[in-house]
Predicted model as a PDB file, atoms N, CA, C, CB and O in Angstrom, pLDDT in the B-factor column:
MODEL        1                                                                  
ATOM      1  N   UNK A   1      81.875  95.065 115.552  1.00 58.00           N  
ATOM      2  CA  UNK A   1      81.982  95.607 114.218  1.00 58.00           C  
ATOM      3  C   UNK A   1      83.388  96.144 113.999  1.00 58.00           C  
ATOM      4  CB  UNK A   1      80.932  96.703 113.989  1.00 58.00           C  
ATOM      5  O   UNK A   1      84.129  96.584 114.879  1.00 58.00           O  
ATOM      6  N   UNK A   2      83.670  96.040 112.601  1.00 71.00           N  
ATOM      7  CA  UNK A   2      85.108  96.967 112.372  1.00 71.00           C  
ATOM      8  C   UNK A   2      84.914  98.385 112.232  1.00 71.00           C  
ATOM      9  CB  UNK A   2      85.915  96.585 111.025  1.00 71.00           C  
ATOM     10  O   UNK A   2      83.896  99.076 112.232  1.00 71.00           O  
ATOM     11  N   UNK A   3      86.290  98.684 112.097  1.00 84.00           N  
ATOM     12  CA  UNK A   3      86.028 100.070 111.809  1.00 84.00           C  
ATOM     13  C   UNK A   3      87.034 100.231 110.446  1.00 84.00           C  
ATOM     14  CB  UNK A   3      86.408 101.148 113.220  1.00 84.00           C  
ATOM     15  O   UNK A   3      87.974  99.466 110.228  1.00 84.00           O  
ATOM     16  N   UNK A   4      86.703 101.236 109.676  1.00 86.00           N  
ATOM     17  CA  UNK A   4      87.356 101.616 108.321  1.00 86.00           C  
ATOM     18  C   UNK A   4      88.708 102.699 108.673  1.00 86.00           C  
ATOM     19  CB  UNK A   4      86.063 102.447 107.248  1.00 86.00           C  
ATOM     20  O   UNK A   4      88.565 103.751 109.297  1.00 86.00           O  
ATOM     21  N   UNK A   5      90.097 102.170 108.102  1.00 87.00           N  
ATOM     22  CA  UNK A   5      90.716 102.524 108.589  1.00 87.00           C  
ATOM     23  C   UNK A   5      91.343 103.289 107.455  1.00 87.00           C  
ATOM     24  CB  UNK A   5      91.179 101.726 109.333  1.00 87.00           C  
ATOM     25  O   UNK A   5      92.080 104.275 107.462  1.00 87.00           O  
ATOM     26  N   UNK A   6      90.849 102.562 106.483  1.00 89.00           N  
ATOM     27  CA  UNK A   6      91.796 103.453 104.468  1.00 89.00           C  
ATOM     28  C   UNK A   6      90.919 103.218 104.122  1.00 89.00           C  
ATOM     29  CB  UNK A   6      93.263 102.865 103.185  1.00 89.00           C  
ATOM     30  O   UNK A   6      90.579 102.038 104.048  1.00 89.00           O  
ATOM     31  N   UNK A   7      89.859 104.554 103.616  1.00 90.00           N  
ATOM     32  CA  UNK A   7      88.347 104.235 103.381  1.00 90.00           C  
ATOM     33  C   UNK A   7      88.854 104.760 102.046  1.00 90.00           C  
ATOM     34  CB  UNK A   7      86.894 105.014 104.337  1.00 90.00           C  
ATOM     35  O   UNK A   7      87.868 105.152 101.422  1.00 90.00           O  
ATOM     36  N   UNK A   8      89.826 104.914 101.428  1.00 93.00           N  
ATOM     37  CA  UNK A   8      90.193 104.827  99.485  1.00 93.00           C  
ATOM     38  C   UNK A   8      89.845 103.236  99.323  1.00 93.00           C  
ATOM     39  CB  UNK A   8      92.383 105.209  98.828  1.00 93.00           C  
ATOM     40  O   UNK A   8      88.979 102.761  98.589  1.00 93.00           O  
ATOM     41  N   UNK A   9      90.646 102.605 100.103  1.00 92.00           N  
ATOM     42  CA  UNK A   9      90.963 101.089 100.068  1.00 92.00           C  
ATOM     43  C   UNK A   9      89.516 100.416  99.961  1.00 92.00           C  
ATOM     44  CB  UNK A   9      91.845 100.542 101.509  1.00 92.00           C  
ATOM     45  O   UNK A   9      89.105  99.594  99.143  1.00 92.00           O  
ATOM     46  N   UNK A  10      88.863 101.031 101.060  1.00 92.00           N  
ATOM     47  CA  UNK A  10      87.114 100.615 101.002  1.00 92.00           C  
ATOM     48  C   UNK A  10      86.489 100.766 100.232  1.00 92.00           C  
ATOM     49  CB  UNK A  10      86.268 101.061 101.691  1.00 92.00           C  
ATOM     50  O   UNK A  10      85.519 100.127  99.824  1.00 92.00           O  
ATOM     51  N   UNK A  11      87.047 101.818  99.852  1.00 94.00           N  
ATOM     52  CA  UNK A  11      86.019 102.454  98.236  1.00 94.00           C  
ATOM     53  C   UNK A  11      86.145 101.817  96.895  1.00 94.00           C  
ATOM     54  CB  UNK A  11      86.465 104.081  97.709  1.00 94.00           C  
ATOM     55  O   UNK A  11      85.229 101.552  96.117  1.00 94.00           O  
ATOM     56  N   UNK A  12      87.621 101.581  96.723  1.00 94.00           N  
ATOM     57  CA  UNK A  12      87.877 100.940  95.900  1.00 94.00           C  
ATOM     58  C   UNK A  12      87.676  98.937  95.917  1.00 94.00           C  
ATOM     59  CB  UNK A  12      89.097 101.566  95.797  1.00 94.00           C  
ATOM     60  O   UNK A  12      87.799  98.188  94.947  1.00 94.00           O  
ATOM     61  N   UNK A  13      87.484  98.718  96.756  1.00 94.00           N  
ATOM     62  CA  UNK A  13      86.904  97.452  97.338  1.00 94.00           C  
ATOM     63  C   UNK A  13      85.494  97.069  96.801  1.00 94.00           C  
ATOM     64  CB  UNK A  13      86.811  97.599  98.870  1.00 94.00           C  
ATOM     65  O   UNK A  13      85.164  96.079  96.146  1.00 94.00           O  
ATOM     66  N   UNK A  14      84.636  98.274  97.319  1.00 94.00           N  
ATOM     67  CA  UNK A  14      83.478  98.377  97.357  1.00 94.00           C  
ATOM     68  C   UNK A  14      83.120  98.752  95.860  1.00 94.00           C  
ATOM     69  CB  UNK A  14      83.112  99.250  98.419  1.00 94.00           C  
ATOM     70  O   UNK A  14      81.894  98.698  95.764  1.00 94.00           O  
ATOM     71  N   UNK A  15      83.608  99.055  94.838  1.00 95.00           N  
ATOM     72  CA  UNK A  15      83.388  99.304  93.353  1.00 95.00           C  
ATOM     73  C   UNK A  15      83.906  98.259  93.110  1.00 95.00           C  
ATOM     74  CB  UNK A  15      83.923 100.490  92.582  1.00 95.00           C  
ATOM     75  O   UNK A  15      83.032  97.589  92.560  1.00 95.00           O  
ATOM     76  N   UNK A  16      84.889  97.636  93.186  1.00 94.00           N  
ATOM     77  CA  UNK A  16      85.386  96.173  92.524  1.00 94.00           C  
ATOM     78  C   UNK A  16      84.090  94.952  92.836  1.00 94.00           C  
ATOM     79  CB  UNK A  16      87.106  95.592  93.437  1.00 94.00           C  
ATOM     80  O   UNK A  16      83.724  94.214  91.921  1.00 94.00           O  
ATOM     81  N   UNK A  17      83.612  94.886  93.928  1.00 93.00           N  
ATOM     82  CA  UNK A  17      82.714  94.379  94.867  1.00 93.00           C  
ATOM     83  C   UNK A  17      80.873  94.649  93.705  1.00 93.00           C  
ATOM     84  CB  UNK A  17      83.003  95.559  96.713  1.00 93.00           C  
ATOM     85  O   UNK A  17      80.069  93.816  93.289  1.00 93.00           O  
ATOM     86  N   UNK A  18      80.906  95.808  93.614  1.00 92.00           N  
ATOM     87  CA  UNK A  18      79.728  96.102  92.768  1.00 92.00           C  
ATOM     88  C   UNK A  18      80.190  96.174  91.334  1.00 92.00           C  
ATOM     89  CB  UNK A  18      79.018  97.443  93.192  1.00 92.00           C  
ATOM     90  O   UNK A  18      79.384  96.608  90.510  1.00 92.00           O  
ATOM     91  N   UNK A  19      81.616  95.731  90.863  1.00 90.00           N  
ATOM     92  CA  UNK A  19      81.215  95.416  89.577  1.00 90.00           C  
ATOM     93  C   UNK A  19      81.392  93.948  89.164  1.00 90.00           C  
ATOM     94  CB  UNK A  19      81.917  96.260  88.694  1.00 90.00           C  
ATOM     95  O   UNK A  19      81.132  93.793  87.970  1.00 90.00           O  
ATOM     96  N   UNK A  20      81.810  92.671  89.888  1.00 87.00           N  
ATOM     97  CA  UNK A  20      81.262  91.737  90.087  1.00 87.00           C  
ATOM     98  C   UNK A  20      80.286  91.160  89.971  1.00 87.00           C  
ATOM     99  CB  UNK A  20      81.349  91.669  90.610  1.00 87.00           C  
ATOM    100  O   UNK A  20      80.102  90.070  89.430  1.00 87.00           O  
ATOM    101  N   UNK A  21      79.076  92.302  90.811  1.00 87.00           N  
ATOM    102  CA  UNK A  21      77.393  91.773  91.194  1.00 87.00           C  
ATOM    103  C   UNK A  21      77.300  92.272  89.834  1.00 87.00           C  
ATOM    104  CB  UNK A  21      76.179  92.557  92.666  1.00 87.00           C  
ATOM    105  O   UNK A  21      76.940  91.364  89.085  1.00 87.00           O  
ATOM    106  N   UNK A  22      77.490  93.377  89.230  1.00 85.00           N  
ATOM    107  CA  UNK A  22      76.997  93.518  87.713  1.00 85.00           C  
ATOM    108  C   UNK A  22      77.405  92.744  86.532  1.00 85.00           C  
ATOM    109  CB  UNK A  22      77.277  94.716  87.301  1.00 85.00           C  
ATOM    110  O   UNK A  22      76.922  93.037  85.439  1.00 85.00           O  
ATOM    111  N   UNK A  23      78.580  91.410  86.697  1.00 79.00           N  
ATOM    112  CA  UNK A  23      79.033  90.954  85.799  1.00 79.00           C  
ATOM    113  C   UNK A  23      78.127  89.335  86.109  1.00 79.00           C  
ATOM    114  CB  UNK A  23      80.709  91.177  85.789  1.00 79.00           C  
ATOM    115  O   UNK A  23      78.136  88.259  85.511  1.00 79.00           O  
ATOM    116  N   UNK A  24      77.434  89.816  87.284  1.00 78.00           N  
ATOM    117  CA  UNK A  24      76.640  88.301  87.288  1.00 78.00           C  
ATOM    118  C   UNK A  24      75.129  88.453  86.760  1.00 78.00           C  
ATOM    119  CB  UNK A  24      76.540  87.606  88.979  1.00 78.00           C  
ATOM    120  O   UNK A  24      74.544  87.371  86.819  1.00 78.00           O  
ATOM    121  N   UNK A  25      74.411  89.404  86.307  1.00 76.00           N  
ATOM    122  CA  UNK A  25      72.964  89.923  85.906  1.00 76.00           C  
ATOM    123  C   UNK A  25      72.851  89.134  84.476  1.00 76.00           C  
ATOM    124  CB  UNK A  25      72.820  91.825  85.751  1.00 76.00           C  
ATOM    125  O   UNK A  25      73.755  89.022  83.647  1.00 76.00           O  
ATOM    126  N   UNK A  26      72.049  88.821  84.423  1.00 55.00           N  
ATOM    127  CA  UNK A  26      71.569  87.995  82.942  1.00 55.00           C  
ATOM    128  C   UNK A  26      71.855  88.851  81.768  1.00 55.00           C  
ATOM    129  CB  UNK A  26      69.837  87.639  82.838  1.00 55.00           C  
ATOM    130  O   UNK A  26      71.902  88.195  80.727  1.00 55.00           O  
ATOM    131  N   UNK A  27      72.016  89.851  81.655  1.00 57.00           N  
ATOM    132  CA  UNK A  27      72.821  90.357  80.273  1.00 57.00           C  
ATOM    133  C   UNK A  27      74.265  90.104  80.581  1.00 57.00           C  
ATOM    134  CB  UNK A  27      72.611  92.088  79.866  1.00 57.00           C  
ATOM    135  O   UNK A  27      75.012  89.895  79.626  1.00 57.00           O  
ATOM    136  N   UNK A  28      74.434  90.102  81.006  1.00 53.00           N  
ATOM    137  CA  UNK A  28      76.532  89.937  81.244  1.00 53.00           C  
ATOM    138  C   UNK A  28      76.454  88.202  81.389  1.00 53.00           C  
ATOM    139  CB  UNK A  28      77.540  90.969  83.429  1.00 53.00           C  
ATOM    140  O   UNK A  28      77.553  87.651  81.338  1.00 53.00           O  
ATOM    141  N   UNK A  29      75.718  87.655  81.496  1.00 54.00           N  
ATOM    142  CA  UNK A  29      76.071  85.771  81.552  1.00 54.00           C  
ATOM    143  C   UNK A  29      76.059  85.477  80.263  1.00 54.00           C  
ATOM    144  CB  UNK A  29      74.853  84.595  82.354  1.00 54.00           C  
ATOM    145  O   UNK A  29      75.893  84.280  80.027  1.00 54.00           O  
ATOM    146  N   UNK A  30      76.204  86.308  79.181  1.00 58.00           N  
ATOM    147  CA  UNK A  30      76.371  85.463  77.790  1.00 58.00           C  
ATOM    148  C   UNK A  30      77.614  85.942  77.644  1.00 58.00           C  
ATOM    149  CB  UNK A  30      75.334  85.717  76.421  1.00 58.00           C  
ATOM    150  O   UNK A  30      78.254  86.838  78.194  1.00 58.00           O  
ATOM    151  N   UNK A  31      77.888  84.946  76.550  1.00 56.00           N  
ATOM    152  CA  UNK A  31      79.210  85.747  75.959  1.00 56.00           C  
ATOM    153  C   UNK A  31      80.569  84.999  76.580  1.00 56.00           C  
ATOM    154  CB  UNK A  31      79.194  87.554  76.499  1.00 56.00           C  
ATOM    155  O   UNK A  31      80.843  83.800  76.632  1.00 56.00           O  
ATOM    156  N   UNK A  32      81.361  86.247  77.060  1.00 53.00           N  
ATOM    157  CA  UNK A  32      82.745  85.859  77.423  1.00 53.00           C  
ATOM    158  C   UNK A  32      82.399  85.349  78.962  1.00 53.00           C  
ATOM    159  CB  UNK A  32      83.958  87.228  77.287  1.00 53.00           C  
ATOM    160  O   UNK A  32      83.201  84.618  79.543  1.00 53.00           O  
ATOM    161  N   UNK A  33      81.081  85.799  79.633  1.00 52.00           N  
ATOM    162  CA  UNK A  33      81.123  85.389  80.584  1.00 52.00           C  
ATOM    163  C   UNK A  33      80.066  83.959  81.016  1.00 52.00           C  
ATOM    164  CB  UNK A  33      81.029  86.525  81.177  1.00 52.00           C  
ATOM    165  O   UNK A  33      79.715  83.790  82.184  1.00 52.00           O  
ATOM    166  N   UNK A  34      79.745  83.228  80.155  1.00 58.00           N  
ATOM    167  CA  UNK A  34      79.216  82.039  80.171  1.00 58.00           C  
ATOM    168  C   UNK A  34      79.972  81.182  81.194  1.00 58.00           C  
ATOM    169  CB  UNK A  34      79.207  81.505  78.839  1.00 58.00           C  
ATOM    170  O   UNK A  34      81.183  81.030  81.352  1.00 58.00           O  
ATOM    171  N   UNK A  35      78.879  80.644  81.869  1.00 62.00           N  
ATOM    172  CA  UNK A  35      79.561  79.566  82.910  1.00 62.00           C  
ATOM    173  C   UNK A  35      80.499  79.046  82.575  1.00 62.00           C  
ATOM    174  CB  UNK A  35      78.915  78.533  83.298  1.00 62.00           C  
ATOM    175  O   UNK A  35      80.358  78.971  81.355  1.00 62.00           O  
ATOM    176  N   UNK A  36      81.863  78.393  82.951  1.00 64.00           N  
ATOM    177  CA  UNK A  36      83.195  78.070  82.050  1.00 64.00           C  
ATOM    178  C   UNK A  36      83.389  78.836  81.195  1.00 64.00           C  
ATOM    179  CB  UNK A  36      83.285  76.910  81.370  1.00 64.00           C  
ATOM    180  O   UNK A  36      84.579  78.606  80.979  1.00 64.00           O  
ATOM    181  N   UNK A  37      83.082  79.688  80.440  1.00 64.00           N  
ATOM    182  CA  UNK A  37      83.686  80.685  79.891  1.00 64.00           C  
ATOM    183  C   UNK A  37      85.034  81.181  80.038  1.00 64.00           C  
ATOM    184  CB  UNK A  37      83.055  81.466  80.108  1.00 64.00           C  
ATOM    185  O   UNK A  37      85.424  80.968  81.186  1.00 64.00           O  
ATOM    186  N   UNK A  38      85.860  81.734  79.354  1.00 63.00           N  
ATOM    187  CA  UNK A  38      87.241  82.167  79.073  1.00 63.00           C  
ATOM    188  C   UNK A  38      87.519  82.756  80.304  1.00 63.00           C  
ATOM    189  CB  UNK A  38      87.467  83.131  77.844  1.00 63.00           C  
ATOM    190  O   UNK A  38      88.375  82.350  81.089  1.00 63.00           O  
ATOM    191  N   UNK A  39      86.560  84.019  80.517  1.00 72.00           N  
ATOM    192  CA  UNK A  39      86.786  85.232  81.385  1.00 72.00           C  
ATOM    193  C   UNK A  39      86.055  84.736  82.991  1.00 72.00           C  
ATOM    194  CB  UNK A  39      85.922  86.769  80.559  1.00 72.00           C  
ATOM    195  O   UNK A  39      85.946  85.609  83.852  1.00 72.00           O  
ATOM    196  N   UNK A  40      85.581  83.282  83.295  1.00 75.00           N  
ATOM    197  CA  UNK A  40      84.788  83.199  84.341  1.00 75.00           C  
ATOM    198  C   UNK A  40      85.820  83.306  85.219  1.00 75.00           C  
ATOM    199  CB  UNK A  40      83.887  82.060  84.459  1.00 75.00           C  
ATOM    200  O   UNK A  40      85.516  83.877  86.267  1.00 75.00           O  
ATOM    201  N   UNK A  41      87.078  82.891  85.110  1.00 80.00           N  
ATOM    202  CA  UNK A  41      87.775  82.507  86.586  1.00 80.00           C  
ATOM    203  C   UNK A  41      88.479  84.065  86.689  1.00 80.00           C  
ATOM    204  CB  UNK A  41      89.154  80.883  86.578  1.00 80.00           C  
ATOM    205  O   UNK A  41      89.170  84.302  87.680  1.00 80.00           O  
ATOM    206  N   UNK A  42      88.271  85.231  85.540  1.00 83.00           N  
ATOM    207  CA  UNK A  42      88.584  86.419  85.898  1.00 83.00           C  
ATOM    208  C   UNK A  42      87.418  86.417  87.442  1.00 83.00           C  
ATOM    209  CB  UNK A  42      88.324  87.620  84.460  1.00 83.00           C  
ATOM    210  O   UNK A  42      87.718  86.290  88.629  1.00 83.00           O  
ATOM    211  N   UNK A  43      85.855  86.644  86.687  1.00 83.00           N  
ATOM    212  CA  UNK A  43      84.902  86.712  87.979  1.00 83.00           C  
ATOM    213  C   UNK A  43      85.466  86.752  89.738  1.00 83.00           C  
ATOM    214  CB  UNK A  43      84.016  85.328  87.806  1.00 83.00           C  
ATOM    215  O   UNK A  43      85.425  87.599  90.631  1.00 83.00           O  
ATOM    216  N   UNK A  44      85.920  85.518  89.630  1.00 86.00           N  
ATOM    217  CA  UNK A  44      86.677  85.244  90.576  1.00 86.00           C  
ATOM    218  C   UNK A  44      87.464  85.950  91.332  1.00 86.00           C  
ATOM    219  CB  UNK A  44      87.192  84.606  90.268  1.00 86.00           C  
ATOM    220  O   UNK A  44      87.425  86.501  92.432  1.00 86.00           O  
ATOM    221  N   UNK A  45      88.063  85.825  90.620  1.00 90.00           N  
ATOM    222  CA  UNK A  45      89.667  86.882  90.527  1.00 90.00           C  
ATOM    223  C   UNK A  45      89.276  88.229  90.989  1.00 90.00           C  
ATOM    224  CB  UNK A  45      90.431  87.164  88.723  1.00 90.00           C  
ATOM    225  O   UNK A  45      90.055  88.790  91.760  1.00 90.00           O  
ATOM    226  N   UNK A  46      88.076  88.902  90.602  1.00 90.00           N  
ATOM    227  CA  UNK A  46      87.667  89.932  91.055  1.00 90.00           C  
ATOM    228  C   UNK A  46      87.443  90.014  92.716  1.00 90.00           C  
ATOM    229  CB  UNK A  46      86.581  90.136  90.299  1.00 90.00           C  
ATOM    230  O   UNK A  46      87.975  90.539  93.695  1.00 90.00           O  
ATOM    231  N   UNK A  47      86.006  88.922  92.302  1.00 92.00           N  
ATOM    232  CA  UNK A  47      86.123  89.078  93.701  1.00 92.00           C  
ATOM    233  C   UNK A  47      86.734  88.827  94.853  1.00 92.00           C  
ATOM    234  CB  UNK A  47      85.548  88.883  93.947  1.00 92.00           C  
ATOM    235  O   UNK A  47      86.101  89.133  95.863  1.00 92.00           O  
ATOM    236  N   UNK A  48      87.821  88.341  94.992  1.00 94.00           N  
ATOM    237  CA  UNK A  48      88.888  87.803  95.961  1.00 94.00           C  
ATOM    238  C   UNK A  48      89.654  88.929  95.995  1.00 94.00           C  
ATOM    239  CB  UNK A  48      89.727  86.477  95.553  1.00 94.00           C  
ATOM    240  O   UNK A  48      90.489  88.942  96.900  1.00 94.00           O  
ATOM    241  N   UNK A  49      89.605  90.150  95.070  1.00 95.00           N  
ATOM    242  CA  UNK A  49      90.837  90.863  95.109  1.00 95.00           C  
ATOM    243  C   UNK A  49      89.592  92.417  96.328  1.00 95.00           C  
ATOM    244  CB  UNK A  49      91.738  91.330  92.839  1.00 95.00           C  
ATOM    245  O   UNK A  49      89.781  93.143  97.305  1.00 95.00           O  
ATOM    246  N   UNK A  50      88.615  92.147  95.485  1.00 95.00           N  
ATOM    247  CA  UNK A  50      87.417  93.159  96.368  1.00 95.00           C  
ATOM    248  C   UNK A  50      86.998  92.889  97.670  1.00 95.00           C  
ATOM    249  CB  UNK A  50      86.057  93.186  95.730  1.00 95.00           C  
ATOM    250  O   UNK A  50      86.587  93.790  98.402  1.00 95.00           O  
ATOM    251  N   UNK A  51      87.085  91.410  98.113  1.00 93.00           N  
ATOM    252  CA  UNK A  51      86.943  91.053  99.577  1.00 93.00           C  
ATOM    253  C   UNK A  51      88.232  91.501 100.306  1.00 93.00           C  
ATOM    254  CB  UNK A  51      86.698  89.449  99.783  1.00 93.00           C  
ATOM    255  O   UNK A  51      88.244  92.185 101.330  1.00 93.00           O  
ATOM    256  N   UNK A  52      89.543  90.930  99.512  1.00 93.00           N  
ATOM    257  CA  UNK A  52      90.921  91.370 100.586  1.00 93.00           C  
ATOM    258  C   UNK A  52      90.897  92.852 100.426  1.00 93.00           C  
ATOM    259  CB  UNK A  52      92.685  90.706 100.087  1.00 93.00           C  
ATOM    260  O   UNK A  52      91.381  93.500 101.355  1.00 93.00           O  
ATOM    261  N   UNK A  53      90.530  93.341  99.648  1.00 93.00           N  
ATOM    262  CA  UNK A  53      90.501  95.011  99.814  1.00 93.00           C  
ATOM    263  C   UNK A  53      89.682  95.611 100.872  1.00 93.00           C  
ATOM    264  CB  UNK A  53      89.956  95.697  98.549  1.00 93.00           C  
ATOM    265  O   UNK A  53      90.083  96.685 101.319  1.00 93.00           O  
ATOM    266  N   UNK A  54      88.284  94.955 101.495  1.00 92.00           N  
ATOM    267  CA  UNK A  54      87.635  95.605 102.251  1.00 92.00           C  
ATOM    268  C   UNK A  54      88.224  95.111 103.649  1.00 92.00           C  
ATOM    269  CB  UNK A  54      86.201  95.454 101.961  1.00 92.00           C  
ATOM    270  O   UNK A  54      88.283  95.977 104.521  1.00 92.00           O  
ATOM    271  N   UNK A  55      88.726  93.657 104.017  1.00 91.00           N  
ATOM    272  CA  UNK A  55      89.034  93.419 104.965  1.00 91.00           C  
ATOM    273  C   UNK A  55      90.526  94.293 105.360  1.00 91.00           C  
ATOM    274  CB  UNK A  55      88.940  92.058 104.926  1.00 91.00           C  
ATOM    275  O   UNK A  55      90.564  94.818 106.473  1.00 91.00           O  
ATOM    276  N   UNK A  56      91.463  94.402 104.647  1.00 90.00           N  
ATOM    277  CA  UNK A  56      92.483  95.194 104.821  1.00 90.00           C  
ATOM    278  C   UNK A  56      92.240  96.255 104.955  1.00 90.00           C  
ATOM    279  CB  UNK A  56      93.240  95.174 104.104  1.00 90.00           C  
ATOM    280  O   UNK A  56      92.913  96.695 105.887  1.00 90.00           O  
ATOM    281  N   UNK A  57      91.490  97.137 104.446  1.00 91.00           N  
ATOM    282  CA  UNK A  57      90.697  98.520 104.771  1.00 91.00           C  
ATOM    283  C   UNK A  57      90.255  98.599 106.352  1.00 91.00           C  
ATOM    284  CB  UNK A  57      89.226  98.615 103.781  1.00 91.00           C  
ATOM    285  O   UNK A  57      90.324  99.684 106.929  1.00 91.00           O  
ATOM    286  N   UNK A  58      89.789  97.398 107.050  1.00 89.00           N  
ATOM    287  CA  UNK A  58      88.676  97.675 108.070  1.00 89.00           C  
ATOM    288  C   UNK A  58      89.872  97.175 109.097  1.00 89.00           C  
ATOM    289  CB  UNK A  58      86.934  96.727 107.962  1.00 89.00           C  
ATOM    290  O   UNK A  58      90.733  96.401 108.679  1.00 89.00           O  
ATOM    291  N   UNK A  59      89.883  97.628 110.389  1.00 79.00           N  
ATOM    292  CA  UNK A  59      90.600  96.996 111.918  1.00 79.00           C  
ATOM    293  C   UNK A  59      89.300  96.771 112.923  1.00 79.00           C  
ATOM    294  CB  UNK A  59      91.879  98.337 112.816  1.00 79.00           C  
ATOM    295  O   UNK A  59      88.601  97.637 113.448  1.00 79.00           O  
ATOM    296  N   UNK A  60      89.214  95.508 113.009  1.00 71.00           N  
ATOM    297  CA  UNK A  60      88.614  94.797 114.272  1.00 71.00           C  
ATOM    298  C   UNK A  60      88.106  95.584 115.628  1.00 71.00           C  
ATOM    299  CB  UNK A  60      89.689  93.869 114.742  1.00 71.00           C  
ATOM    300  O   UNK A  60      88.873  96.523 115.838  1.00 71.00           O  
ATOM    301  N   UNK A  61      87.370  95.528 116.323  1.00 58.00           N  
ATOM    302  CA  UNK A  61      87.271  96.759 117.152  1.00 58.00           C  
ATOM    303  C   UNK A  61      88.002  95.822 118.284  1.00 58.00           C  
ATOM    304  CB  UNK A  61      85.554  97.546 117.482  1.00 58.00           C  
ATOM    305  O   UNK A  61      87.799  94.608 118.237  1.00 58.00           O  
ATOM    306  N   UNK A  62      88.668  96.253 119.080  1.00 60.00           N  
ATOM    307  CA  UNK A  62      89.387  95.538 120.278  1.00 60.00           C  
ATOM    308  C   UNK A  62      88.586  95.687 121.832  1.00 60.00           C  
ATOM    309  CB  UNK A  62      90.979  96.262 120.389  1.00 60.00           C  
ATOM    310  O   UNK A  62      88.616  96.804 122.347  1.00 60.00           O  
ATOM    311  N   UNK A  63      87.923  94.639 122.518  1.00 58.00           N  
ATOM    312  CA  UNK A  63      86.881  94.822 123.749  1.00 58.00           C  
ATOM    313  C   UNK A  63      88.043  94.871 124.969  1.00 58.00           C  
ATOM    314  CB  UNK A  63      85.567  93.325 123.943  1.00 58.00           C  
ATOM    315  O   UNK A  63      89.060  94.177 124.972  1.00 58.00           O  
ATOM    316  N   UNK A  64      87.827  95.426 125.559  1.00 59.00           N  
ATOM    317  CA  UNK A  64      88.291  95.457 127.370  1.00 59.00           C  
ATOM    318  C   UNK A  64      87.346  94.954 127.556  1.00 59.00           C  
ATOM    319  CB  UNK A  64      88.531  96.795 128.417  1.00 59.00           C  
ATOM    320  O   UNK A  64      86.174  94.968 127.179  1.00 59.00           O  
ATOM    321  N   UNK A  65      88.117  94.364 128.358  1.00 60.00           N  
ATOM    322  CA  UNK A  65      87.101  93.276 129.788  1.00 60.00           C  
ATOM    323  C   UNK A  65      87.202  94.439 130.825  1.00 60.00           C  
ATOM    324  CB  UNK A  65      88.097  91.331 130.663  1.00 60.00           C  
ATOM    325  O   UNK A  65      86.715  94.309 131.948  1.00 60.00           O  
TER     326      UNK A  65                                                      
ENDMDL                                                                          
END                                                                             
């Protein structure tokens, strides 16, 4: 497991991360966010910026043999 090393970085990861999952719920799929929609490849955009935020946040745990 990792460990959290800039848990702002995590936090803020982790809200970008949960507002994503809320832009995918069947009231938020109409509109601007319709499949191909204007704003879909924002979606995206989100989440790629909320995954590199949590992985940069976290350091690898390192094993001795």
């Amino acid at each position: 497991m990792g460990q959290v090393i800039r848990p702002r970085l995590w936090g803020v990861g982790m809200l970008l991360l949960g507002v994503y999952v809320l832009s995918l719920s069947s009231g938020a799929d109409r509109g601007f966010f319709r499949s191909g929609g204007p704003l879909d490849f924002l979606r995206y955009v989100l989440l790629a910026a909320a995954l590199g935020l949590v992985v940069v946040s976290t350091r690898v745990a390192q094993h001795k043999k």
